[in-house]
C-alpha positions in Angstrom: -26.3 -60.7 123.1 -29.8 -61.8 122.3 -31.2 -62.0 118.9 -34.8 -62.6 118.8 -37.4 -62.4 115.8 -39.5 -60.0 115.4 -41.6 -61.7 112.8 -41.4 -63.5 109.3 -42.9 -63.2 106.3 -43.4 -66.0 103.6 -44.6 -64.7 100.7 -48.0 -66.9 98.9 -49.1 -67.6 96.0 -49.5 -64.5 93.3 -46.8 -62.8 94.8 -46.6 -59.6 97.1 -45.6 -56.1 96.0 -43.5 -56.0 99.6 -43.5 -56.8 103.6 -44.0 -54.1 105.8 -43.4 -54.2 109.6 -44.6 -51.7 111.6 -45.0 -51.4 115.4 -41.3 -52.2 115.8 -40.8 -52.5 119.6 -38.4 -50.1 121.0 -36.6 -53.2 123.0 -33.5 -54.0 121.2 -30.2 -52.1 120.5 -29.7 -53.3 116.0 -32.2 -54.7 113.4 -31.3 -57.5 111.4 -33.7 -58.1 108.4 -33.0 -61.3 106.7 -34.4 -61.9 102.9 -34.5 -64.9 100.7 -36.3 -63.3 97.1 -36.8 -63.5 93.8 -38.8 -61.1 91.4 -40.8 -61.5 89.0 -39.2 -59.2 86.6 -37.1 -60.1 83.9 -34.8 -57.4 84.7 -32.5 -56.6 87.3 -34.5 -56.5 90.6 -33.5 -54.6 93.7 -34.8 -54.2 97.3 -36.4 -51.3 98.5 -36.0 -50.0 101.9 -38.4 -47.5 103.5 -38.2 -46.8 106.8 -40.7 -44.7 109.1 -43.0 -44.0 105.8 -40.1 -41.6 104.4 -40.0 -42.8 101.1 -36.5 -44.1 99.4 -35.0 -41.2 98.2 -35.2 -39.2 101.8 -32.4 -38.9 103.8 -30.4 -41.4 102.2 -26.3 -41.8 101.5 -24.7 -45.2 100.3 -22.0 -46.8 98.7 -22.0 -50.0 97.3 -19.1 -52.4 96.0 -20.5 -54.9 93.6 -19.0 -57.8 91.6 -20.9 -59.9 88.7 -18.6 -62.3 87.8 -16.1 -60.9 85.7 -16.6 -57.1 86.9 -16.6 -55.1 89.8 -17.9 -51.6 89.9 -18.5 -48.9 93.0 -20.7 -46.4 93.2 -22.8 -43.8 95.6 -26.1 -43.1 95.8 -28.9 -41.3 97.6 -31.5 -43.5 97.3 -32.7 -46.8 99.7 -32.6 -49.3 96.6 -30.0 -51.7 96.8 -29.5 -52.9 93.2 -29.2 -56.5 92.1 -30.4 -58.1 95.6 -32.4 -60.5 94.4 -33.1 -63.0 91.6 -35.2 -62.5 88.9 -37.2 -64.6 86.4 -34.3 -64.3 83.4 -31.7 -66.2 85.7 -32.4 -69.9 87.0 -35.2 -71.6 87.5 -36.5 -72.2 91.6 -33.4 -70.1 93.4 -33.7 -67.2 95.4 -31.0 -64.5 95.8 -30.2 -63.6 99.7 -29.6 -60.0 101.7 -28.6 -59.4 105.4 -29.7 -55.7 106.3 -28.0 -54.7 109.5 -29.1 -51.4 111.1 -26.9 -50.4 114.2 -28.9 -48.1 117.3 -32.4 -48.2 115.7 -33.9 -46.6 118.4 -30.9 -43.4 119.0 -31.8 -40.0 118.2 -29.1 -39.8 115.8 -28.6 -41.2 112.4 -28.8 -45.1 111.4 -25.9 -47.0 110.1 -26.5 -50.0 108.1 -24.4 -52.3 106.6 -26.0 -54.7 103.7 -24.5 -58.0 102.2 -26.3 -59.4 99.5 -25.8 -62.1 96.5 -28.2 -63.3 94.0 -28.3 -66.9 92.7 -27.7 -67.8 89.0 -25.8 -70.3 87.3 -24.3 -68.3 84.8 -21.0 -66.0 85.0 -23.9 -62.6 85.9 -24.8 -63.6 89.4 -24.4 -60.5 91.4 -22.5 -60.1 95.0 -23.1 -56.3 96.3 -21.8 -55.2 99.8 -23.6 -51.5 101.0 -22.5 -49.1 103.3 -25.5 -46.8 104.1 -26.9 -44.4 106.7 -30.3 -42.9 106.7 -29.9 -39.7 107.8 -33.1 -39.1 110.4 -33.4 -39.2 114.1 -36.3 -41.0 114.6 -36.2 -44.0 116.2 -37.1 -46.8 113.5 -40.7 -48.0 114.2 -42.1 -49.5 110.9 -40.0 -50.6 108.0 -41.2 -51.5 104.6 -39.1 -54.0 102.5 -40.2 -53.8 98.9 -39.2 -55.0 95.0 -38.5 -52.1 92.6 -38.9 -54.3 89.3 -41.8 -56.6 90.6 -43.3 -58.5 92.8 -41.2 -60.4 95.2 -42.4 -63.9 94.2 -44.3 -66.7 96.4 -41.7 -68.4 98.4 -39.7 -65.4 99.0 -39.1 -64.7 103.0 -38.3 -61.3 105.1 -37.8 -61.6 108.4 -37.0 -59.2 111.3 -34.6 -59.6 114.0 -34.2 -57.8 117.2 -30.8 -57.6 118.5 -30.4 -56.6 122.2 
């Protein structure tokens, strides 16, 4: 097994709305997209995940697990926003939440599993841990993919990469 990176983005100064990576190269066998965020919101924050240009609420099935500290809830959804993924300006200070997107057979004419593990940082009893199961239901082979913040701007420091597994 190879794993070898596509490319990486480091967010600057002022922020970005999102990274998109497009011209994916049809090489590999999996995707693994790597992100260290925080938002500028003061709210809950949550990654976005567009693939192909389709928007997030096409094609879309998920169920997430997640646990805050004292509770843990499950859900479904048919949307590619994955809730609580990344730190925002209400919890602490300088720390960035983390999320491993893996997407099995990007390249198959069939639909695209992914699997998404994800914790944000605080040091209070409401940091979140969420685990996704998702598929996005199309048979396009994945050639751009968008990575975004729903709540604001992912801030300067934040990082997305993009991984290749062959």
């Amino acid at each position: 097994m190879a794993i070898d990176l596509v490319s990486s983005t480091t967010i600057g100064s002022g922020g970005a709305a999102g990274v998109t990576f497009s011209s994916i190269p049809q090489t590999g066998k999996d995707l693994l997209i790597l992100i260290s965020g925080r938002s500028a919101s003061t709210t809950s924050s949550s990654i976005e995940l567009n693939i192909n240009g389709t928007g997030v609420t096409t094609n879309w099935s998920r169920q997430h697990l997640t646990g805050d500290g004292s509770t843990a809830t499950a859900a479904t959804g048919t949307t590619a926003i994955f809730a609580n993924s990344i730190t925002t300006d209400a919890q602490t200070a300088s720390t960035f939440g983390n999320t491993q997107i893996y997407i099995s057979n990007y390249t198959a004419s069939t639909a695209k599993p992914l699997s998404i593990d994800a914790v944000n940082e605080n040091n209070a009893t409401a940091a979140n841990q969420r685990l996704n199961a998702a598929i996005w239901n199309n048979t396009a082979a994945i050639t751009s993919i968008s990575v975004d913040g729903n709540s604001g701007n992912l801030q300067q420091h934040s990082t997305v990469a993009l991984y290749i597994i062959s």
